[in-house]
C-alpha positions in Angstrom: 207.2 -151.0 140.8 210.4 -149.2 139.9 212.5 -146.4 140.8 213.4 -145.8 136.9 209.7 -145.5 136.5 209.1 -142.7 139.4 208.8 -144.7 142.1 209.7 -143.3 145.2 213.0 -146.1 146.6 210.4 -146.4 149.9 207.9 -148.4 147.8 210.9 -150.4 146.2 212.0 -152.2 149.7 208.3 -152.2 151.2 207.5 -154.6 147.9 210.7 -157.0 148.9 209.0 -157.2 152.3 212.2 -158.5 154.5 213.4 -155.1 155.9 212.0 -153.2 159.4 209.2 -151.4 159.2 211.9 -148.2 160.8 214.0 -148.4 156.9 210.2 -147.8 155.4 210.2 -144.2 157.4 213.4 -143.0 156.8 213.5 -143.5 153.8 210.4 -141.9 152.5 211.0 -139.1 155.3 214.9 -138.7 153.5 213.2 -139.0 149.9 210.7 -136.2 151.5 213.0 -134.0 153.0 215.8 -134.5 150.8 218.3 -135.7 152.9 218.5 -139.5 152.0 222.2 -139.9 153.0 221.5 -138.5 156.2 218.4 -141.1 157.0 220.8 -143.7 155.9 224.0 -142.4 158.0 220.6 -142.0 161.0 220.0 -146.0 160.3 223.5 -147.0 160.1 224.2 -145.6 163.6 221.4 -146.7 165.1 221.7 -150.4 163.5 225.4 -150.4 164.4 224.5 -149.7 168.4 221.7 -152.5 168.7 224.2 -155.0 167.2 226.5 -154.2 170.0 223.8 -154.1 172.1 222.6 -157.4 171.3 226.5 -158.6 170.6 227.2 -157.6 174.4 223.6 -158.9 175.7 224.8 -162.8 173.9 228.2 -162.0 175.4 227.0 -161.7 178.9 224.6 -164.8 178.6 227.2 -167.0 177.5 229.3 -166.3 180.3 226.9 -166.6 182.6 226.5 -170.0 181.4 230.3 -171.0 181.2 230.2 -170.2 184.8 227.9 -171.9 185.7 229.1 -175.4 183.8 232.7 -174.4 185.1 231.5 -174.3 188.1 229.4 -177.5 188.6 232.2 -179.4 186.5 234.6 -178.3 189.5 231.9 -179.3 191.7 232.2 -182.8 190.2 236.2 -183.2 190.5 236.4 -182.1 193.8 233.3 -184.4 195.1 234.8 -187.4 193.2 238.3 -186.7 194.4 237.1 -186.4 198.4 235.1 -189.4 197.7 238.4 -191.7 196.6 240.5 -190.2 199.2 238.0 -191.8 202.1 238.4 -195.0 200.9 
């Protein structure tokens, strides 16, 4: 299927079947309407929040975990170093 043939672009990505189900609706509601560079401007913003979203979410996980190993590392050092000094 081909946009050079009359396809609508919609049909063209739901045949590669590797994007979200949300690009199939807007763009057959832009192709619909119209307004195709506003459903992709609508996507980009939306795509570009849940990457910081998800960005910030792995952030705060990792840190949570550096913590934690920092934390039980120091744990360590400071047992070990009370144990040697009461011998």
């Amino acid at each position: 299927m081909r946009v050079q043939e009359g396809r609508q672009i919609a049909e063209g990505f739901e045949m590669v079947n590797i994007f979200p189900p949300l690009l199939f609706g807007a763009i057959r509601s832009g192709e619909t309407t119209g307004a195709l560079d506003d459903s992709f401007k609508r996507l980009g913003d939306y795509y570009d929040c849940e990457v910081k979203r998800t960005v910030q979410a792995m952030i705060n996980a990792v840190e949570t975990v550096t913590i934690i190993f920092l934390g039980a590392v120091f744990g360590i050092i400071v047992y070990l170093f009370c144990c040697h000094s009461m011998m």
